[in-house]
N, C-alpha and C positions, 0 to 999 in steps of 0.2 A: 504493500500500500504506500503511495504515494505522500510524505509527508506534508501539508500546505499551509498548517497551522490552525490558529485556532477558529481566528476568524473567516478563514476560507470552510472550515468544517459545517460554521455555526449558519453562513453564507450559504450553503448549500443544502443546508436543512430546510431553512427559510424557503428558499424556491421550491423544493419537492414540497411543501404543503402552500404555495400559493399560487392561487389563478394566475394560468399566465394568458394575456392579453397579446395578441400579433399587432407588430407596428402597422400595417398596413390597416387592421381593422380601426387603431384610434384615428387615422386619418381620414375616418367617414362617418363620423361624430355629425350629429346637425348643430349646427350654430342657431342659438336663440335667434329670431326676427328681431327684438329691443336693441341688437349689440351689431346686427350684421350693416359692414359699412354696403348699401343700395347703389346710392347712383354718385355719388364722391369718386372724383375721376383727377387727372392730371392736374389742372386748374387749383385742386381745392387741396392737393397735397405737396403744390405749389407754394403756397401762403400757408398753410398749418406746420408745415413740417420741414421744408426743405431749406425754404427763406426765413423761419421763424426761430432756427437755431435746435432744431430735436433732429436736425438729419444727420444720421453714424454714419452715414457714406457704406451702408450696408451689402448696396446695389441689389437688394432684392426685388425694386423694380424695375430695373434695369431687366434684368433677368427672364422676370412674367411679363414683360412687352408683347403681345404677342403680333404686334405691326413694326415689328422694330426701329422704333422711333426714338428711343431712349439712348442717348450716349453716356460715357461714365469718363469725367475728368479725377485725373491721379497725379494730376502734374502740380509742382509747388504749392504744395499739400492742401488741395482744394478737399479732393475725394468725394465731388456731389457727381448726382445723373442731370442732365441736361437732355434739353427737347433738343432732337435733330432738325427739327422742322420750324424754322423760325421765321413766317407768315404770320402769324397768333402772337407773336409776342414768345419771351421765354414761358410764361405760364400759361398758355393755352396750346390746347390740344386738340385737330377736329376728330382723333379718332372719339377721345372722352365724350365732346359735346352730342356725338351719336352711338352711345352711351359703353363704351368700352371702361370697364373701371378695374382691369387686373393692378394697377400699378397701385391702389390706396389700398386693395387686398393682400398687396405683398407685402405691404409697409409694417415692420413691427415698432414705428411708433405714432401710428395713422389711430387717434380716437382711443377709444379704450380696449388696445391691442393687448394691457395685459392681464386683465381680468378674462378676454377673450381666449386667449392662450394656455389658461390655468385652466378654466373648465373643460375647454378641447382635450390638453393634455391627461386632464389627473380628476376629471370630472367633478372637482370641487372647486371652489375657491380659498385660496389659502389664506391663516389663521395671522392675525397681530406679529406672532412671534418666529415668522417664517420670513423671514424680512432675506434670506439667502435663497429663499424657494422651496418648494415641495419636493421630499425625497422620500425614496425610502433607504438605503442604506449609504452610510459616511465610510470609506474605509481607505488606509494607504495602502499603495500598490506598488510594483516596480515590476521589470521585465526579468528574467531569470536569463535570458540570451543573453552574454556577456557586450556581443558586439553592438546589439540593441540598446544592451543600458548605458554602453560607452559616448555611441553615437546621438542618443534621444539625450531628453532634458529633465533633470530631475525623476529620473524613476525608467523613463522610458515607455511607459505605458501607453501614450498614443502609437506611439512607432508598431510597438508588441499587438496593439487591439486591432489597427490595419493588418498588420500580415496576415493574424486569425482571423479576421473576416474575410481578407482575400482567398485563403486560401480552403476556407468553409463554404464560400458562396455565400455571405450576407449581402456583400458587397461585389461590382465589376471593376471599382473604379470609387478612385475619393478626391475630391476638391479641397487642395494644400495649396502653401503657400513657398515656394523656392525663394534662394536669390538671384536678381538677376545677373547674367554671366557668368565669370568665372567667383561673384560672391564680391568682390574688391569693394565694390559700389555698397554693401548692404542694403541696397534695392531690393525692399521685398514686392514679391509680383505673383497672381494665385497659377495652380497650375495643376494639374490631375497626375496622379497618381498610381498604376497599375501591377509597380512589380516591384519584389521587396529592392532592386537600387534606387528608384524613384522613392518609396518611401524611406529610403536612410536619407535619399539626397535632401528631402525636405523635413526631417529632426532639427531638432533646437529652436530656440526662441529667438525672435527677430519684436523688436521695441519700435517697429513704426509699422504702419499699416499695409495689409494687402488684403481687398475684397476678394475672398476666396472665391465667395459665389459666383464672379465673372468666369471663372473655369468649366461654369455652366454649357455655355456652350460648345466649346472644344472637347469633352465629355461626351454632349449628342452626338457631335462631328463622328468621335471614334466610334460612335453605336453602342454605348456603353450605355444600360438598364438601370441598374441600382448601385448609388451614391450613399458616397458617406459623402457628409459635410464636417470638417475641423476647419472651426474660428471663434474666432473672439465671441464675447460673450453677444452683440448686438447681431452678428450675425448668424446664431444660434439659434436666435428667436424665427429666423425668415421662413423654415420647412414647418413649423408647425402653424405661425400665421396664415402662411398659403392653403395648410391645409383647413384649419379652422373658417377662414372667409373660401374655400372654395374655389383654389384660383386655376385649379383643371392640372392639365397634365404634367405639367414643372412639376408639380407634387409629389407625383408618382414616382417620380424617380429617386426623390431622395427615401434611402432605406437606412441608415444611421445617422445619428448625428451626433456629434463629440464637440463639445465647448469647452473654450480654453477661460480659468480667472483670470479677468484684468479688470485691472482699473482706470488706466490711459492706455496712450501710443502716444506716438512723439513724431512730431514733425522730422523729415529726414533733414532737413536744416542742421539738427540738435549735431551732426555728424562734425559737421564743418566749422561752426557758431562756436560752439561749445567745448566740445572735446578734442578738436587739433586747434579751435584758437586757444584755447583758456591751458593744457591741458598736454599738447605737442602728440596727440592719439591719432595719428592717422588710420579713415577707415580700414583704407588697404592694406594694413599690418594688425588689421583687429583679426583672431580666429574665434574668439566666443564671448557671450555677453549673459548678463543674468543680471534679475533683481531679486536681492534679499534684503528689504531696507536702504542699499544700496545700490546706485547701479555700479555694478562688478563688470570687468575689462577685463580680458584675458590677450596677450598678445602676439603675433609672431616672433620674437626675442624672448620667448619664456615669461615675461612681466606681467606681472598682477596691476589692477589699478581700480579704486573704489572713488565715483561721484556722488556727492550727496545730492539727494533726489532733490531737495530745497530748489538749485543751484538748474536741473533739469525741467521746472515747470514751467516755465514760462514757455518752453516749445512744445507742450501739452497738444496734440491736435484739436483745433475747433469741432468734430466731429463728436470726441469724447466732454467735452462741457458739459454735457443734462444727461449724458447716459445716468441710465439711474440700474444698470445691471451690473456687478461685478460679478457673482457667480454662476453667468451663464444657465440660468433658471427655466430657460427652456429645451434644455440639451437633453439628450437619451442619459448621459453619461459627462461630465465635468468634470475638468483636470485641469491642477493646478501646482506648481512648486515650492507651498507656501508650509511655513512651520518648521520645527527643528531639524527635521533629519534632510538634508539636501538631496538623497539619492531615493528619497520615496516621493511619490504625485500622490497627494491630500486627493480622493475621487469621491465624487457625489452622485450614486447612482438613482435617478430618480423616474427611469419609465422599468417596465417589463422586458422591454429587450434589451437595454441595458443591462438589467441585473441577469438573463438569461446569458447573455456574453459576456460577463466578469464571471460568474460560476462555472463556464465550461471551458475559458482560460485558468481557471484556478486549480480546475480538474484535471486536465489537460497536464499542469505544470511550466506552463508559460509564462504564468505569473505569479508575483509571492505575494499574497494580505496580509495584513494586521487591522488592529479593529482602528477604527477612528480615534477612540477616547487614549489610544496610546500616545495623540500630542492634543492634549486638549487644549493647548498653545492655538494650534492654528485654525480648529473648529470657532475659537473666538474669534482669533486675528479674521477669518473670512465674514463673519457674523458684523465685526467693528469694520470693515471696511463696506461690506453691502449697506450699510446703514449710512455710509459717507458718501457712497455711489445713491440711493436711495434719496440721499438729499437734495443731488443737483439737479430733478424735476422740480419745474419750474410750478411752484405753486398757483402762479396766475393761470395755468394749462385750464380747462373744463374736467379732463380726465384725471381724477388725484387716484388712479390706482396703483401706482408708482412709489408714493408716499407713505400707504401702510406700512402701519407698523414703527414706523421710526419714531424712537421716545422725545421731548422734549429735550430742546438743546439745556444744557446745565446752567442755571445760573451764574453770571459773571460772580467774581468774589467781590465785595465793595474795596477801592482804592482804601489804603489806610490812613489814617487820619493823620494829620502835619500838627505836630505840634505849635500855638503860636510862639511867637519869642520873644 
């Protein structure tokens, strides 16, 4: 008998006594009539979302265009879609005006996307105190492949979860993120995924942004069925949006989905600005980067190098300002490299076929568990940062489903009293 531990034991008990639900079946959930965005079309997610400051640069409607009218700027860290058709003005649309409305259906932060999203998913709405999202199991994980956990980030576990799905047939194909070229640039750009070198090629953490979801269509191109999606937490949300408002066959094709914790990205500026001005770090001699409190530099000359995050915000992406998700709370499956042990991924297993492909990786021997509560460090640390992420919806929005949950700010302490003289 395969030894796995304790928590892979107690993980595996859990599933042989519960319903298991098919991802495909939650994706054909009815959405209330009260919540379903109708006739909201290009126009109206013009002005609520894209120019109002809630657009992550998601491109998930980009995506479900289905008259491909949608372009997607990535250049000097815009990261919005834009109308190709500019007759109407930037915000008008005449496919919308007769009445095509896939693009405010793909939107996960189009009205009240995430109440919408919660019942879709988990058929409830979640509690006060779930401020990081509905789960069912918290557990660290890591890859037992050596070359896997060499090459992945923290634990390696996304890397480990692609291959098992590749090679089980969950998956044909997954929407990642590479660097562009030979890597020099740390240009991240999305890109599909088929075979275990393409999934080593695309391991590690990259600190600025790439819509994975644009990979979307070089994926059809190949005739590739069923997708995994690995992204950031805002683009996490987009397969189960789609599938919650209905937005047809894009849908279908995604069959996992893996969200990464974040809490920003950073403008590719910060490369240049910051770290070979301030700092003498040339991209081109960086080979790896990570945050732990710090952002950590590792370098072509053997050198370590730690930036205090302080020092980093100000080239914060415009995109990440109102995100109000850091634990990627609409994911199958959420991984993150946060808490004490740096070689384990903190994972939040929160649908059925997540927790059915963490149990038959664990079974398998692919990958090692422990239970959550072994860093209960960073079950808070993700709890105290969802609530920081959580705050930057904008209260003036109509929709405060974003809001829940988060406690009142502390009162200031009163300035101390000046003695007179």
């Amino acid at each position: 008998m395969l030894l796995i531990g304790r928590c892979a034991l107690r993980f595996a008990s859990m599933l042989a006594h519960a319903p298991m639900v098919s991802h495909v079946a939650t994706m054909d959930v009815a959405v209330s009539p009260k919540t379903r965005v109708d006739k909201a079309h290009w126009a109206h997610l013009w002005d609520e979302v894209i120019t109002s400051g809630l657009c992550t640069g998601c491109a998930g409607c980009v995506v479900a265009c289905p008259h491909d009218v949608l372009g997607y700027d990535d250049t000097l860290g815009v990261y919005k879609p834009f109308h190709l058709e500019a007759e109407d003005g930037p915000g008008g649309c005449g496919h919308g005006d007769r009445g095509c409305t896939s693009c405010t259906r793909a939107c996960p932060r189009f009205r009240s996307w995430e109440t919408e999203i919660d019942g879709f998913l988990f058929k409830r709405s979640r509690e006060d105190d779930e401020v990081a999202g509905i789960s069912k199991d918290i557990i660290l994980a890591r890859a037992t492949d050596k070359t896997v956990l060499d090459k992945g980030q923290d634990g390696g576990l996304v890397s480990a979860m692609l291959l098992f799905c590749l090679e089980k047939g969950y998956i044909d194909g997954a929407l990642v993120s590479y660097l562009e070229g030979d890597g020099s640039t740390w240009k991240a750009i999305p890109g599909v995924a088929r075979t275990k070198e393409e999934v080593l090629a695309a391991a590690g953490s990259r600190y600025t942004y790439s819509a994975n979801t644009m990979a979307y269509g070089q994926a059809v191109e190949m005739g590739l069925q069923k997708l995994a999606l690995v992204g950031m937490s805002c683009q996490s949300s987009v397969p189960p949006v789609m599938g919650a408002r209905k937005v047809g066959k894009v849908t279908k094709k995604f069959a996992l989905n893996i969200g990464l914790l974040c809490s920003k990205t950073f403008d590719d500026a910060i490369f240049e600005e910051l770290f070979e001005a301030k700092y003498g770090l040339k991209k081109a001699d960086m080979v790896k980067m990570n945050i732990k409190g710090v952002f950590q530099i590792w370098m072509k000359d053997g050198s370590y190098h730690e930036v205090n995050l302080k020092e980093c915000h100000q080239w914060t992406r415009d995109g990440c300002m109102t995100c109000p998700d850091f634990a990627a709370e609409h994911a199958d499956i959420s991984t993150g490299g946060i808490g004490a042990f740096n070689d384990w991924t903190l994972t939040i297993v929160r649908t059925d076929l997540g927790r059915k492909i963490m149990i038959e990786m664990l079974e398998a021997g692919l990958i090692e568990g422990r239970p959550g509560d072994d860093d209960p460090g960073a079950i808070e640390l993700m709890r105290k940062l969802s609530i920081v992420s959580r705050r930057r919806w904008p209260e003036k929005v109509n929709f405060k489903g974003p809001r829940l949950g988060i406690p009142p700010p502390k009162p200031k302490a009163p300035a101390p009293a000046v003695a007179a003289v």
